[in-house]
KOLKESE-374984 format. One line per 10 residues: for each residue x, y, z of N, C-alpha, C. Coordinates in Angstrom, 2 decimals, m for minus. Last residue first. Layout:
! residues N
X:Y:Z:X:Y:Z:X:Y:Z; ... $
***
This chain:
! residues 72
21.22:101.83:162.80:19.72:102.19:163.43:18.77:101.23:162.43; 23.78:101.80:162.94:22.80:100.72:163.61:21.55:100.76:163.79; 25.44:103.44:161.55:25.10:104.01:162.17:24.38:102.64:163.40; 25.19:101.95:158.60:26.65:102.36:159.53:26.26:102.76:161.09; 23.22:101.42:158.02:23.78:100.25:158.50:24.56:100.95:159.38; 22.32:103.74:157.54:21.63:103.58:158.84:22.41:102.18:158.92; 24.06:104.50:155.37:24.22:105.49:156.53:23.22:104.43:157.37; 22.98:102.61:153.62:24.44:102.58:153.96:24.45:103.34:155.22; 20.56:103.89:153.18:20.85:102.69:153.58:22.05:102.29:154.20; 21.58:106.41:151.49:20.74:106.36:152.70:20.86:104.76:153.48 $
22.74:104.74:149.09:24.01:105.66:150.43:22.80:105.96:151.50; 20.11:103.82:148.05:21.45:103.07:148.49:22.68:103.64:149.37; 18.66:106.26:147.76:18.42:105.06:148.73:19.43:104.62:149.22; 20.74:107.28:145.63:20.42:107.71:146.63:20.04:107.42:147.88; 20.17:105.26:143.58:21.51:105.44:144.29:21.32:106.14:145.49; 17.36:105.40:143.43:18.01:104.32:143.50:19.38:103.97:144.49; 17.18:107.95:141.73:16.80:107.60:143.47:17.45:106.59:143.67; 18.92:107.58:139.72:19.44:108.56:140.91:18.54:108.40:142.12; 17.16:105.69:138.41:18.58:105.26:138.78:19.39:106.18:140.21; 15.11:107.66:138.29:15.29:106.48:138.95:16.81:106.12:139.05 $
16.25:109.68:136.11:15.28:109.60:137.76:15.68:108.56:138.63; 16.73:107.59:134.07:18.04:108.80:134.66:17.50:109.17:136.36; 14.37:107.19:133.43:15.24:106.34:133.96:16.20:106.85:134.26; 13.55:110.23:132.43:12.84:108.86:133.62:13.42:107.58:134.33; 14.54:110.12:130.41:15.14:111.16:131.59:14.11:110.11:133.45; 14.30:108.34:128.80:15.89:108.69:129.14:15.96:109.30:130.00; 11.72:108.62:128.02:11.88:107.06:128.65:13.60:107.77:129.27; 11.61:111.35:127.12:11.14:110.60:128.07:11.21:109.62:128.96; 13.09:110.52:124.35:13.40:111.26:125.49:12.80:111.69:127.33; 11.55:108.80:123.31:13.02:108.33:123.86:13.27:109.31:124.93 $
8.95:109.91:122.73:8.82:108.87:124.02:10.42:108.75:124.50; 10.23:112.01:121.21:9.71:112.53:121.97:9.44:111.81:123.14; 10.76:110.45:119.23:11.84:110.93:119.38:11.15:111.52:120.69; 7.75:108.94:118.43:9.09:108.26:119.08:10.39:109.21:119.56; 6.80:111.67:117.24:6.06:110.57:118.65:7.82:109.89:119.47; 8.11:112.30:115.38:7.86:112.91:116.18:7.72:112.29:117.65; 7.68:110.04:113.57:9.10:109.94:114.10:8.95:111.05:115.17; 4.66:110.23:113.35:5.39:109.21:114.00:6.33:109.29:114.57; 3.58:111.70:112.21:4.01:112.86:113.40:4.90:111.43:113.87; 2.54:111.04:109.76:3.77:111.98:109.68:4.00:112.63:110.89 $
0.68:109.39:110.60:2.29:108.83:110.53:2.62:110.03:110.51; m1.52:109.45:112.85:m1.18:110.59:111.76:0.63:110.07:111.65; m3.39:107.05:113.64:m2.64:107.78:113.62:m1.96:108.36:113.00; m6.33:105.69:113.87:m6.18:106.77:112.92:m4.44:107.49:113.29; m6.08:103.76:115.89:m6.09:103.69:114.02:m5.71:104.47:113.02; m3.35:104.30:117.92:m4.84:104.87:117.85:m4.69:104.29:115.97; m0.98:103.77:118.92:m1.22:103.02:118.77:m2.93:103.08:118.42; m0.03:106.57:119.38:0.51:106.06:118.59:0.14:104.54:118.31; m1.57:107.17:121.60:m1.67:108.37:120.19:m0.95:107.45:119.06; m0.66:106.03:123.35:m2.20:105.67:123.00:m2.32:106.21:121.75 $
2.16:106.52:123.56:1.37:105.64:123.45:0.22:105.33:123.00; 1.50:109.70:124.46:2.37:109.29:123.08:1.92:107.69:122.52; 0.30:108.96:126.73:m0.74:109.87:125.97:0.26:109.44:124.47; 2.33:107.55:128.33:1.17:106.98:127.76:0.46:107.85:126.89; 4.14:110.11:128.49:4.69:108.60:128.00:3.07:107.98:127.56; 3.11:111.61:130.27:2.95:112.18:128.36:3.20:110.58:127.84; 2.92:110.35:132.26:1.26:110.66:131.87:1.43:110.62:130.56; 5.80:110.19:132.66:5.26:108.95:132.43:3.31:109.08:131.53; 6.01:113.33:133.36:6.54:112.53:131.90:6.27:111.14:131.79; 4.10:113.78:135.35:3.77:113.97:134.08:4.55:113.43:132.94 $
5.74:112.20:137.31:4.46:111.75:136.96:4.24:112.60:135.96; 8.11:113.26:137.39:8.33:112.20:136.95:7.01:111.85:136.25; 7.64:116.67:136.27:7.37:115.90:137.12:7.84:114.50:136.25; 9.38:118.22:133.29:8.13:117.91:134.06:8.54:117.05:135.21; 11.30:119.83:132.93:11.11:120.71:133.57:9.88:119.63:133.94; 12.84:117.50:131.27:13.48:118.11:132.52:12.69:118.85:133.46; 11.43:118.05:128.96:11.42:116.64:129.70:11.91:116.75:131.22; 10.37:120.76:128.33:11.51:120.08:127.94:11.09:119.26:129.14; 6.65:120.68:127.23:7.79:121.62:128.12:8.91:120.76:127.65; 4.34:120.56:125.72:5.96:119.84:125.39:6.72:120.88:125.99 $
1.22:119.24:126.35:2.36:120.22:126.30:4.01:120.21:126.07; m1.17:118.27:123.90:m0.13:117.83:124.82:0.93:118.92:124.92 $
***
């Protein structure tokens, strides 16, 4: 798995790593001593992904605003 900084991937690759951390961490054989690895690595993930969203979100929301204003 590649560990660019969270910033530099696509939404869709940091959700892809999100499950690959997942599956890795819910596999039998998982190697605890990477555990706290795993999790510090999904938080940051899950933080910038929802940071995404929220900013489309808002974004929509003043786009929306402009076509009320407007009437279109």
């Amino acid at each position: 798995m590649e560990l660019k900084p969270v910033n530099e991937l696509s939404y869709n690759e940091a959700i892809s790593q999100l499950g690959q951390i997942i599956n890795a961490m819910q596999a039998e054989n998982c190697d605890i001593d990477k555990l706290a690895a795993y999790t510090r690595r999904a938080t940051e993930l899950i933080t910038e992904c929802r940071r995404r969203l929220t900013a489309t979100d808002e974004e929509l929301a003043q786009i929306l605003k402009t076509l009320d204003r407007t009437g279109a």
